[in-house]
N, C-alpha and C positions, 0 to 999 in steps of 0.2 A: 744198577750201574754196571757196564761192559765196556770191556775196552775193544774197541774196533777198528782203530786207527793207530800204529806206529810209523814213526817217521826214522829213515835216515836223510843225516845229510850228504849228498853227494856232489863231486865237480863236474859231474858230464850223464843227463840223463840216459844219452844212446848207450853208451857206455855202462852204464850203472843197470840196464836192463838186458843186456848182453849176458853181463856178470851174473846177475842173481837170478836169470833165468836158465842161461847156459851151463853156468857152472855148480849152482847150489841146486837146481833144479829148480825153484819158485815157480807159477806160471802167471804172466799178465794175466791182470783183470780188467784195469781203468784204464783208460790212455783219453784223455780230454784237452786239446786243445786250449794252452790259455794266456796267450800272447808271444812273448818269447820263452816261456817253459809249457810243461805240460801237467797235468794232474796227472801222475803217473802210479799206480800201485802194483804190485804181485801178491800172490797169497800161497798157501802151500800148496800143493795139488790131493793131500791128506784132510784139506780142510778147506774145500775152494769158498763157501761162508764165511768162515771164520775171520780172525785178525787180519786185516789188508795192510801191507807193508809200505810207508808213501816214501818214493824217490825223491824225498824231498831236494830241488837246487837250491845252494845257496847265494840267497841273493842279498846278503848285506855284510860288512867285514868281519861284526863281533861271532857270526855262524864259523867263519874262514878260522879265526883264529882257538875258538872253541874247539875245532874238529883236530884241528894242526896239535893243540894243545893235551888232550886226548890220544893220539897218534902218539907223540914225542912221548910220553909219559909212558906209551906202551897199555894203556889204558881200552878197553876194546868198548867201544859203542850201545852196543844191543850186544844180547844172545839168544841164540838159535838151538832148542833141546831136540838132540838127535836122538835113534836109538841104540846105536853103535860109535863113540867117536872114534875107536880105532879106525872102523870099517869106513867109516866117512874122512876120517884124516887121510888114506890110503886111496879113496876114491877121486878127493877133491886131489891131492898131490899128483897124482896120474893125470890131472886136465891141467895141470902149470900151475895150481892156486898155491903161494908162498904161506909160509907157515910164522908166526914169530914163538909161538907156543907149540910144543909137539904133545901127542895127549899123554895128561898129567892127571897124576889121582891129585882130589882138596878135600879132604872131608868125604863126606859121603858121593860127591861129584869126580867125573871124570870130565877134563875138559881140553880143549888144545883152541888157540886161538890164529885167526887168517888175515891176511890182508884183500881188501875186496876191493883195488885198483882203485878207489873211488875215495880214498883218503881216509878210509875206517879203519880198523881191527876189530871185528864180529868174534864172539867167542862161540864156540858149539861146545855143548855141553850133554852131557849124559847122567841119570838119576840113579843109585845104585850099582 
């Protein structure tokens, strides 16, 4: 068993692929037509095989109030293991990306958490 598939939920796929390609650097993989959304994924460009990330829209209330709820709490979504978060907290801040977390030692993790315009907070994290 592998995991292949993670999902965010987002408010605006153009939007949401902008962001996590523009800014976090991800690159499109999937882009599939599929009524009024899309099957939309990114993967890393370190691993274009690997985990595909789905842009997930959300398309019913209890997703809306889940993410809202998550957000509010400060609660970050997913994370993202970089191998610098300084050097990434300093690269994304330089492209406008807001921080709510600045990077923070926890344990044996370095981490700092972002806001991905798309109603998330992702954390990037660092091992050692």
């Amino acid at each position: 068993m592998r995991i292949r598939l993670n999902s965010v939920l987002i408010d605006d796929q153009d939007k949401a692929l902008a962001f996590y390609t523009g800014k976090l650097g991800f690159r499109k993989k999937t882009d599939i037509p599929m009524g009024e959304h899309r099957w939309l994924t990114v993967v890393s460009p370190e691993d274009p095989d690997g985990t595909e990330l789905v842009l997930e829209p959300m398309g019913f209330a209890p997703a809306r109030d889940y993410q809202k709820a998550l957000y509010e709490a400060g609660i970050p979504l997913t994370a993202f293991q970089v191998d610098d978060v300084d050097g990434e907290y300093d690269r994304l801040k330089d492209l406008g990306v807001a921080f709510s977390v600045e990077p923070t030692d926890m344990g044996p993790t370095r981490l700092a958490v972002l806001d991905d315009t798309c109603g998330n907070r992702i954390q990037i994290f660092q091992v050692g």
